[in-house]
C-alpha positions as CSV (number, residue, x, y, z in Angstrom):
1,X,0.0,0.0,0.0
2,X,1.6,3.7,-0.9
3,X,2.3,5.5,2.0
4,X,1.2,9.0,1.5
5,X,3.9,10.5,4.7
6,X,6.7,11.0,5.1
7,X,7.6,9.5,8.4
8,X,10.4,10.3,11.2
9,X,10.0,6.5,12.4
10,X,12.1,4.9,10.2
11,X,13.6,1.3,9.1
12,X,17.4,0.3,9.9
13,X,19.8,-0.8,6.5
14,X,19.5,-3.7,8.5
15,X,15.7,-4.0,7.9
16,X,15.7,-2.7,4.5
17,X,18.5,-5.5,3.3
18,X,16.5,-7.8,5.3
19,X,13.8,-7.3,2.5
20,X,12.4,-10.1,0.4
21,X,11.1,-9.4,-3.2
22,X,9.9,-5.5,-4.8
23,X,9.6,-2.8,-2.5
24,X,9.8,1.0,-2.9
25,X,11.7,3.0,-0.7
26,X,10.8,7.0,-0.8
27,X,13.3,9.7,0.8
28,X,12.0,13.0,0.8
29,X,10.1,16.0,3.4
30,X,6.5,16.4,4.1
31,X,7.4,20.4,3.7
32,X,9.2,19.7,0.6
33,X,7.9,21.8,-2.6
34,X,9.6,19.2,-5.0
35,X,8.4,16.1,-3.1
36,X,4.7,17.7,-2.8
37,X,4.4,18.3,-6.8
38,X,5.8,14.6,-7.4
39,X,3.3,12.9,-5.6
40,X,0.9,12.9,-8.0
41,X,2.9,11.0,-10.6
42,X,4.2,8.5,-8.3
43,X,0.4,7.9,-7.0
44,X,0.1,7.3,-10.5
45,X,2.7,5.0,-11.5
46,X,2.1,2.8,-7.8
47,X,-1.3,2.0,-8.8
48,X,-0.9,-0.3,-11.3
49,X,1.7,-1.8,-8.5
50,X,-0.5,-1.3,-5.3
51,X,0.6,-4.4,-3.4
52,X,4.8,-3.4,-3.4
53,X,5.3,-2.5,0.4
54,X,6.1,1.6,0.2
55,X,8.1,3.2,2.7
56,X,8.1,7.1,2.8
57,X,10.9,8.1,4.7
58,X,11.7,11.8,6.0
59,X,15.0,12.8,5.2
60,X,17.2,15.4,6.3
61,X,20.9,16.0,8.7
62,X,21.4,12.9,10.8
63,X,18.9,10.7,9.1
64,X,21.0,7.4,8.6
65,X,19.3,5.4,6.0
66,X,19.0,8.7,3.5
67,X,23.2,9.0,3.8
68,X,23.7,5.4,3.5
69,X,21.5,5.6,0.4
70,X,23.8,8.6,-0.6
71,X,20.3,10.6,-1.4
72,X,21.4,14.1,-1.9
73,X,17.9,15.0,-3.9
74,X,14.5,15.2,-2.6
75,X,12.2,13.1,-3.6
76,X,14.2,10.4,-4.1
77,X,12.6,7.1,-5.0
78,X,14.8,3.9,-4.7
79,X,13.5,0.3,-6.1
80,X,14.2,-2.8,-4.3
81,X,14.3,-6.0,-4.6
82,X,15.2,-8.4,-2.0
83,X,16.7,-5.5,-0.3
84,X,19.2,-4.5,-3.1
85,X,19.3,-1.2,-5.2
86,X,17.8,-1.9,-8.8
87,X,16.4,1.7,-10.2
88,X,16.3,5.1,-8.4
89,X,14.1,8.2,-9.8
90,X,15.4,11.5,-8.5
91,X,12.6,14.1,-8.8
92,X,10.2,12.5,-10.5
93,X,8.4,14.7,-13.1
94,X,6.3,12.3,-14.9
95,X,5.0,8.8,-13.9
96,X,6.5,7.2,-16.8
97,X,9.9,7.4,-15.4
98,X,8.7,5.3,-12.0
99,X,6.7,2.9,-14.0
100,X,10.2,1.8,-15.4
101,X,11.4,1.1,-12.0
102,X,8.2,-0.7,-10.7
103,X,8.8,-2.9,-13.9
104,X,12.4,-3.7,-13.1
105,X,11.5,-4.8,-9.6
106,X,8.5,-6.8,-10.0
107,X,10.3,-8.8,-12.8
108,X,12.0,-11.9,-12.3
């Protein structure tokens, strides 16, 4: 299910690496202009993919898992698959771009 927060709360490397098959991992600010005016293209692209769990993690100084991601851009969308790196959007502008990375994921 798409998370539609950003939340403080948020998983270890550990847990995301820990990770078995597609999942979607969003870096980004509730406060964020950029992230705000993406939403509506990554709603569209995770539709088609509703069942890939969605973590929307706030980002910022001190946030671990953003750094260890190296996530320099918000909103930065990251594509997993058993709880390794396969695509990454970086201020997604159309939903076409994240539909590529929902298709590299939920491939085998």
């Amino acid at each position: 299910m798409m998370e539609t927060v950003y939340k403080a709360e948020q998983p270890t490397r550990a847990d995301i690496e820990a990770l078995t098959g597609p999942a979607v991992l969003e870096f980004g600010t509730n406060w964020c202009g950029y992230c705000r005016a993406a939403q509506p293209h990554i709603a569209q692209a995770y539709r088609e993919y509703a069942p890939i769990p969605h973590f929307k993690v706030e980002d910022g100084p001190g946030r671990l898992l953003g750094r260890a991601f190296r996530v320099k851009l918000w909103p930065t969308v990251i594509f997993l698959k058993d709880g390794k790196e396969v695509a990454r959007v970086v201020r997604p502008d159309e939903a076409d771009a994240l539909r590529d990375g929902f298709v590299k994921i939920s491939t085998t």
